[in-house]
C-alpha positions as CSV (number, residue, x, y, z in Angstrom):
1,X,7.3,3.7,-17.3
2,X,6.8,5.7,-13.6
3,X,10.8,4.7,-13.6
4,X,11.3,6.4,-17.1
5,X,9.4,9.2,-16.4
6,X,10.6,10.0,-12.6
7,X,14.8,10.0,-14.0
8,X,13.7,12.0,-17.0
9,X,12.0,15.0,-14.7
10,X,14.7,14.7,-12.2
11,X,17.5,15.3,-15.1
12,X,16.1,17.8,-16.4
13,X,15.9,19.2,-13.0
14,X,19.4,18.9,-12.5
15,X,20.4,20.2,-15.9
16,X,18.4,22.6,-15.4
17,X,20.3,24.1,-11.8
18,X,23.8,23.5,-13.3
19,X,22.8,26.1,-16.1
20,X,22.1,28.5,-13.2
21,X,25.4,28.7,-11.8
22,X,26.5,30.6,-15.0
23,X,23.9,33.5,-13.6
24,X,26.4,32.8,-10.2
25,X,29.5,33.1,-12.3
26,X,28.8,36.6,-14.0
27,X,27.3,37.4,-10.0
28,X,30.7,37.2,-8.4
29,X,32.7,38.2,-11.9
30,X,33.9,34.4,-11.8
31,X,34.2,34.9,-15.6
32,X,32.9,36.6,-18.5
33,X,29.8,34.9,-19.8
34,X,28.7,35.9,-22.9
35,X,25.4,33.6,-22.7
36,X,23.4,36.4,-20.3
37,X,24.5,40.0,-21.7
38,X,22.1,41.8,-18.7
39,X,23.9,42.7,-15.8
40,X,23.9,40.8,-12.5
41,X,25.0,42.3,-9.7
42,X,26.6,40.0,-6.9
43,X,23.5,40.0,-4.6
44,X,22.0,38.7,-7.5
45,X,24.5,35.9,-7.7
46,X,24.1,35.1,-4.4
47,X,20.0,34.3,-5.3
48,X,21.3,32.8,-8.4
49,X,23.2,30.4,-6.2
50,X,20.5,29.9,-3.8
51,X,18.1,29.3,-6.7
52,X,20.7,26.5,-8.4
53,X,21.3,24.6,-5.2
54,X,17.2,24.4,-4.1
55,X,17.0,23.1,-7.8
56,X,20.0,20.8,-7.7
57,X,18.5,19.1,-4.3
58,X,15.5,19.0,-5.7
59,X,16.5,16.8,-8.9
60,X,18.2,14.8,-6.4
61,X,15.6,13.8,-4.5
62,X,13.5,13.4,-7.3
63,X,15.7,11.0,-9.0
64,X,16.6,9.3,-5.5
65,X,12.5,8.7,-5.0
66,X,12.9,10.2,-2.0
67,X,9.1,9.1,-0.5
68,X,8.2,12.3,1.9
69,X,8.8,16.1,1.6
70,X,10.3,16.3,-2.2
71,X,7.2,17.9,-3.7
72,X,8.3,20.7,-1.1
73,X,11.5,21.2,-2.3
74,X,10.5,20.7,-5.5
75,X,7.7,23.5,-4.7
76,X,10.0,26.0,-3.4
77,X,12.6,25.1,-6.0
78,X,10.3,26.6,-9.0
79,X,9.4,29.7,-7.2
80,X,12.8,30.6,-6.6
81,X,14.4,29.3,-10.1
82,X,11.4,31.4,-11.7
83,X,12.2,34.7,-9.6
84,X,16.1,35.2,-10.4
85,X,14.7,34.3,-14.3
86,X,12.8,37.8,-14.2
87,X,15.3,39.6,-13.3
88,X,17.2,38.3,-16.5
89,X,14.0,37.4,-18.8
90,X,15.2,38.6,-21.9
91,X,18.4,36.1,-21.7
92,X,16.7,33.5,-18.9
93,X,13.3,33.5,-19.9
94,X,13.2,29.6,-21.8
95,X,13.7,28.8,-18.5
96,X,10.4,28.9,-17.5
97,X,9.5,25.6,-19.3
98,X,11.6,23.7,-16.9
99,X,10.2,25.4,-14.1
100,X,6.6,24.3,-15.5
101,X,8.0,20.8,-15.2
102,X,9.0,21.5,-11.9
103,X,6.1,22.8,-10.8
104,X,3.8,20.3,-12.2
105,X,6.2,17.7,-10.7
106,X,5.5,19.4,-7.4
107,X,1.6,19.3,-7.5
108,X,1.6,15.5,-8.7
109,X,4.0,15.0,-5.5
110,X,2.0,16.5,-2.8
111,X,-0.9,14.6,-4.8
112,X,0.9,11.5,-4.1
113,X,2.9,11.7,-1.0
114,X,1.3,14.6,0.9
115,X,-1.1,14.7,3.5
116,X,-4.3,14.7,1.7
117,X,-2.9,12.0,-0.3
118,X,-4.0,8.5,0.1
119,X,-1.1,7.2,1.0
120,X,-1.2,9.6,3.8
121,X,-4.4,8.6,4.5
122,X,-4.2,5.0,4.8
123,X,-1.4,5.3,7.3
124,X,-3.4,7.7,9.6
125,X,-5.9,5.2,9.1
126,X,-3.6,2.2,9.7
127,X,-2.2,3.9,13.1
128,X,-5.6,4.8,14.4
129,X,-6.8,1.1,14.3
130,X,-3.6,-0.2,16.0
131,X,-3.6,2.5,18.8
132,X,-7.8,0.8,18.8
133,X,-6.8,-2.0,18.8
134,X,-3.9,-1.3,21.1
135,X,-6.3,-0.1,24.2
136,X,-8.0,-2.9,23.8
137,X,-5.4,-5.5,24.0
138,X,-4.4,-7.5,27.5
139,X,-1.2,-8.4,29.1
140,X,1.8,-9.3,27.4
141,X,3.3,-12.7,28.1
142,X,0.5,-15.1,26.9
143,X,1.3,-18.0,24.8
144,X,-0.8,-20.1,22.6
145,X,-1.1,-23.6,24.2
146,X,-2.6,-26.6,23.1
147,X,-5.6,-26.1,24.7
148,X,-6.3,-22.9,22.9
149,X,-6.4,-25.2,19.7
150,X,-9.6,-27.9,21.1
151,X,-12.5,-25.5,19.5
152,X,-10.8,-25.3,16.2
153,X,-11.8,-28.8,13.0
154,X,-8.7,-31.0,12.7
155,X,-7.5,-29.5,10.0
156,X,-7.6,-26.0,10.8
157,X,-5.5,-27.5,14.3
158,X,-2.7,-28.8,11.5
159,X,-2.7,-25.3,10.1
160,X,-2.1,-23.5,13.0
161,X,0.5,-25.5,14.4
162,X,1.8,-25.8,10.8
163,X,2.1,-22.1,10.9
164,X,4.1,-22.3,14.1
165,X,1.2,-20.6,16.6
166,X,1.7,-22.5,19.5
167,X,4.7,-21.9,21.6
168,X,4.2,-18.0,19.9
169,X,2.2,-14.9,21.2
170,X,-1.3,-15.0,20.2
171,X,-1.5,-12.0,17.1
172,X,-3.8,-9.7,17.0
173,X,-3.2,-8.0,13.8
174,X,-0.6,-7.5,11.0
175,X,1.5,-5.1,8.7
176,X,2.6,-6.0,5.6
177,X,4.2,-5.2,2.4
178,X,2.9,-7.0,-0.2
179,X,3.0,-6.8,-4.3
180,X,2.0,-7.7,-7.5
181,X,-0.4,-7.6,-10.3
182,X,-3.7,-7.0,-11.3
183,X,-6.2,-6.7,-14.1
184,X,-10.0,-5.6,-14.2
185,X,-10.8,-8.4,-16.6
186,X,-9.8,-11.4,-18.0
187,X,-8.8,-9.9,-21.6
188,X,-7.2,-6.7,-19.3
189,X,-3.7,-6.1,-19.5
190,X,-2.1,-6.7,-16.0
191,X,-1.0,-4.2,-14.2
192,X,2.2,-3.9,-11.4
193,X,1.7,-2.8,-8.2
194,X,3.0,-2.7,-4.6
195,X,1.0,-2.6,-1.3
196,X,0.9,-1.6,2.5
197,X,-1.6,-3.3,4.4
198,X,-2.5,-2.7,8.0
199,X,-5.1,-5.3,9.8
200,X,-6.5,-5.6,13.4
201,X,-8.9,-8.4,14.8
202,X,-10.6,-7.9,17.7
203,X,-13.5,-6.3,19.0
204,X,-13.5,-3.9,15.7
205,X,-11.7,-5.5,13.3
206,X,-10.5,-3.3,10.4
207,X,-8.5,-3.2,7.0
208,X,-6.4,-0.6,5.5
209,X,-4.8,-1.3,2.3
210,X,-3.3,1.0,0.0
211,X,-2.1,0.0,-3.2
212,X,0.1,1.7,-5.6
213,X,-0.3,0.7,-9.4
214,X,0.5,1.6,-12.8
215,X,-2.3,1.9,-15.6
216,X,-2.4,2.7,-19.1
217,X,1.1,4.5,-18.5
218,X,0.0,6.5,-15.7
219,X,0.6,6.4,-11.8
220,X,-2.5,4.9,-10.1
221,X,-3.4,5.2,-6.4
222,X,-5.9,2.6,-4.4
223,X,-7.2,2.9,-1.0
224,X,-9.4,0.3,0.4
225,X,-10.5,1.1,4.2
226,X,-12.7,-1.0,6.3
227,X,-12.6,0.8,9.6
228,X,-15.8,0.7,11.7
229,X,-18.9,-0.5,10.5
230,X,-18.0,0.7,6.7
231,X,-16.0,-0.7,3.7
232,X,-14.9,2.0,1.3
233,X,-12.7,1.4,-2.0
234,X,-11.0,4.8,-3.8
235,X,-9.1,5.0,-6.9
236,X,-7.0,8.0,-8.3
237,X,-5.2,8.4,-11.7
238,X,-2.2,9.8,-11.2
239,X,-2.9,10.8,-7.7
240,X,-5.6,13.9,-9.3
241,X,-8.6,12.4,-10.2
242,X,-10.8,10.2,-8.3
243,X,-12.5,7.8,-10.9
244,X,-13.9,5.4,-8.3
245,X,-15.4,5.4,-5.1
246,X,-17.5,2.4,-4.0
247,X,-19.1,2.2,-0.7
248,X,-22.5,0.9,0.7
249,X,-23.8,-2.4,1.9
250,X,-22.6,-4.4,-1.3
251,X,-19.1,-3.1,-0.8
252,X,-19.3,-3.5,3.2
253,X,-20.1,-7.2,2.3
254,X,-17.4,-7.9,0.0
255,X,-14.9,-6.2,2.7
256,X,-16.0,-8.9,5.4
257,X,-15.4,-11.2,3.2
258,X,-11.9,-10.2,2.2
259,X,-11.3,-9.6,6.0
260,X,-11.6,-13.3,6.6
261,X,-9.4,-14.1,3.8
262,X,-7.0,-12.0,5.5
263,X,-7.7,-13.5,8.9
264,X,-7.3,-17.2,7.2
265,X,-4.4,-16.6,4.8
266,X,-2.4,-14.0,6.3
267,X,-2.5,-14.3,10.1
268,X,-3.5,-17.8,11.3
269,X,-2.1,-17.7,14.0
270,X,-4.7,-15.4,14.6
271,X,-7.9,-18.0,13.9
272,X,-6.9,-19.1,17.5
273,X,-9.2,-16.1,18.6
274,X,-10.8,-15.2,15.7
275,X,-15.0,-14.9,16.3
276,X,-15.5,-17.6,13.1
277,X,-18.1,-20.5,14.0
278,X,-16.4,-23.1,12.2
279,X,-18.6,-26.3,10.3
280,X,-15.7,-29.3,10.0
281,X,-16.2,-31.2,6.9
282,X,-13.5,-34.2,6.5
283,X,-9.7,-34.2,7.1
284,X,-9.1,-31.6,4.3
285,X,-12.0,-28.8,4.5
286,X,-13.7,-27.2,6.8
287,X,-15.8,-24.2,6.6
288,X,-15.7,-20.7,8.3
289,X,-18.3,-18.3,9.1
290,X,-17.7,-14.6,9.8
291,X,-19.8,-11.5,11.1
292,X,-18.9,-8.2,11.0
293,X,-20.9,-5.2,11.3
294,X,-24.3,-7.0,10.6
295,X,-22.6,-9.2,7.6
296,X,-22.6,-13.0,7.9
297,X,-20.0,-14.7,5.6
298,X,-18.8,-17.6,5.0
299,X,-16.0,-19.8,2.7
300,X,-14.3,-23.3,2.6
301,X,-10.6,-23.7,3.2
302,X,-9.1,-26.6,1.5
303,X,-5.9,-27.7,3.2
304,X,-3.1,-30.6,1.9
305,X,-1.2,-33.4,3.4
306,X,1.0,-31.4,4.7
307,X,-1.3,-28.9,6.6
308,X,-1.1,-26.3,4.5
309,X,-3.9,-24.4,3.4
310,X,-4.1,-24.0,-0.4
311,X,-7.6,-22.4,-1.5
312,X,-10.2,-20.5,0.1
313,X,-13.9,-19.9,-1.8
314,X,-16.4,-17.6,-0.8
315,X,-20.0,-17.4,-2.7
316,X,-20.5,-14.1,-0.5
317,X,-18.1,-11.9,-2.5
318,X,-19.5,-9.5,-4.9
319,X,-17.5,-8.4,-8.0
320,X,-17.6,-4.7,-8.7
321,X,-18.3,-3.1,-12.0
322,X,-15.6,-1.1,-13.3
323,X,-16.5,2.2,-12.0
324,X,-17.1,0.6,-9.0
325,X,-21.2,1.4,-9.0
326,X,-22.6,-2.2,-9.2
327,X,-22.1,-5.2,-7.2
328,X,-22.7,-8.7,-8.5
329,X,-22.5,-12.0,-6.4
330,X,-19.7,-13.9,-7.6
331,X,-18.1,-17.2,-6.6
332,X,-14.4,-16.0,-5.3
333,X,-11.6,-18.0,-4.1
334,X,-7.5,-17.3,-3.3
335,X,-5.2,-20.4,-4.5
336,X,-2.6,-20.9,-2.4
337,X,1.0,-21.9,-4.5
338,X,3.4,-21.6,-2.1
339,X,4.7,-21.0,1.8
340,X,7.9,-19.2,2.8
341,X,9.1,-18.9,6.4
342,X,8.6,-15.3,8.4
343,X,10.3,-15.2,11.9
344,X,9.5,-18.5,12.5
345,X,6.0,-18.5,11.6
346,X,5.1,-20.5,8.7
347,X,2.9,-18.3,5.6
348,X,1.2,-18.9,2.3
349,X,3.5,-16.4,0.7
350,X,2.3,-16.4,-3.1
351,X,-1.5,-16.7,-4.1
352,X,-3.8,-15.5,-6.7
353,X,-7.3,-13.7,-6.4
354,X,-9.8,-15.9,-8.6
355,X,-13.1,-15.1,-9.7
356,X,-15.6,-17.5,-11.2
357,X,-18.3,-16.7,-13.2
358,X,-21.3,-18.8,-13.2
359,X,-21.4,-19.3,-17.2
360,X,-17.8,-18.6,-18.1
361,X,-14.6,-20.0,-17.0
362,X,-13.1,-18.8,-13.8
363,X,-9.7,-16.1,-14.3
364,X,-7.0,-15.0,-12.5
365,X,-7.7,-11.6,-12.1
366,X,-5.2,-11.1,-9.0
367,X,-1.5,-12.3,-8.3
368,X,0.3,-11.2,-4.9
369,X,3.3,-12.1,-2.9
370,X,4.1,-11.0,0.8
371,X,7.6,-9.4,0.4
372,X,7.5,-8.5,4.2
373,X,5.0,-8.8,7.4
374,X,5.4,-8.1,11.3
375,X,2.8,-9.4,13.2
376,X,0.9,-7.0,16.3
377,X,1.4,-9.2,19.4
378,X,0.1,-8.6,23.0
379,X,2.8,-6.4,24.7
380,X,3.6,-4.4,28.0
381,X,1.2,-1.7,28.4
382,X,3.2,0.5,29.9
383,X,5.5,0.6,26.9
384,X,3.8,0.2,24.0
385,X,0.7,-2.5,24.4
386,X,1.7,-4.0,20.4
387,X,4.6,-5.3,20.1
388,X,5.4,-6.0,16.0
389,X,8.5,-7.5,14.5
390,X,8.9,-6.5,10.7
391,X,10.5,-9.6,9.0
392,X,11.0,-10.6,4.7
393,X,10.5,-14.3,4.2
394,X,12.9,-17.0,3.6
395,X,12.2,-20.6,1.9
């Protein structure tokens, strides 16, 4: 649908500059064009022609999804397409309903991809934790050993060296690509979405996460941000209207516990240093324990023969209400189904968010893949004190 609608704008866009260069043609006397019977002179051709190419570029770009800066053109585009059609309203004047278009195209762009947007917003976010994180990190050069393994239950020791840890830097943190689909209920319709998420571990750890989906037809933007000591989660239809915004203690809770989902399932070569008490249980579970910002959580990893881990639960999430308000505990876990390759480093690739409530069945309400992830290792400080390697996976 966002496909449908972004080539249908950006046609009309088009269309719409080609039909000014016939105000360029009678401008230079290029021909005799019996569409526009009030004179223009050929200074007025030349805006004519400045007015078609801004147009022209700006279809372009709009059709191209060019991710930054459109809106502007786009912006700049309608005010000049809308001037030269004054000078010639009688014959230029339907016109203007393409240049509404444009215009509202415009607004929705800098909505989207300008810099009050979220997206904008979660990268700003995203860099300030890894410069944090960044000044806080030591030399570069440090391996993980065997001996860096001896605090960790046995099978948590398969995972990491399952994962392809040792002999590696240690990791501090993560960026990743990652998409998929989600509903807000189990009789929901699913929804697509893609993702950039930024974490850090560490003194502060933090969680930046913005996801881009599409509901009920219309373009959706989600930004959850757990940097500092709070957990926030915002959602906009169609980049104009904010029809959620959770925060507070319940939501700071349910962040912690999603941070050591990420810590568990998409960095473990990162548990190697992670704060977690751990509780072993047998050769396949073990338990972790997390704190963050005066929350304790905990969950139970479940790992197979071949040292792969392949659920997580958590009885410390809360599921939200719809409009985000309410919090209710909820037993939550994140099946594992399968593990590609990244750089070397060994990932559970494809996984599903489940909830379960405690008189219903339990439902997939969540389905993501990693599409691509570079890993923050310890680096020379005098050049750049991270040093991340963006990588897609391979089987």
């Amino acid at each position: 649908m966002r496909a449908l609608i972004r080539w249908t704008v950006g046609l009309i866009v088009i269309i719409h500059g080609l039909i000014h260069l016939m105000g360029v043609a009678k401008g230079f006397g290029w021909g005799d064009v019996s569409q526009l019977t009030e004179p223009i002179s050929t200074s007025l051709g030349v805006a004519w022609l400045v007015a078609a190419v801004v147009v022209i570029a700006a279809g372009v770009m709009i059709l191209a999804g060019v991710p930054v800066w459109w809106w502007a053109v786009a912006a700049v585009a309608a005010v000049a397409s809308q001037t030269v059609i004054l000078t010639s309203w009688t014959d230029a004047k339907a016109g203007t309903v393409a240049n509404v278009v444009l215009a509202l195209a415009a607004v929705y762009g800098f909505r989207s991809n300008g810099p009050t947007s979220f997206r904008a917003r979660s990268r700003r976010l995203a860099d300030e934790a890894v410069r944090s994180a960044r000044s806080a990190v030591g030399p570069s050069g440090s391996l993980v050993i065997d001996s860096d393994l001896a605090h960790l239950p046995l099978p948590v020791v398969g995972y990491v060296r399952a994962a392809g840890a040792v002999g590696r830097p240690h990791v501090v943190g993560f960026r990743a690509a990652i998409s998929g689909r989600i509903r807000a209920a189990e009789d929901a319709p699913w929804m697509r979405w893609t993702g950039e998420q930024t974490n850090t571990f560490g003194h502060s750890p933090s969680r930046v996460f913005f996801m881009d989906a599409t509901m009920k037809g219309l373009p959706t933007d989600v930004l959850h941000a757990y940097v500092g000591p709070t957990a926030t989660m915002q959602v906009r239809v169609a980049s104009l209207k904010t029809v959620i915004d959770a925060r507070g203690p319940e939501m700071d809770q349910a962040e912690t516990v999603t941070l050591l989902n990420d810590l568990c399932v998409l960095a473990p070569a990162a548990l190697v240093d992670a704060p977690i008490e751990w509780t072993p249980i047998d050769d396949h579970h073990a338990q972790a324990t997390f704190a963050n910002a005066g929350h304790t959580v905990s969950a139970v990893l479940t790992f197979n023969d071949d040292h792969e881990l392949v659920d997580f639960v958590s009885d410390d999430r809360l599921a939200s209400s719809a409009d985000g308000r309410t919090f209710t505990p909820q037993r939550w876990s994140t099946p594992i189904t399968d593990y590609r390759n990244f750089d070397g480093r060994r990932l559970g690739a494809l996984g599903h968010g489940r909830w379960h409530p405690a008189d219903e069945p339990s439902f997939d309400y969540l389905e993501f893949h990693v599409d691509r992830i570079s890993y923050l290792e310890p680096g020379d400080p005098g050049r750049s004190g991270l040093e991340a390697r963006e990588v897609a996976g391979s089987r």
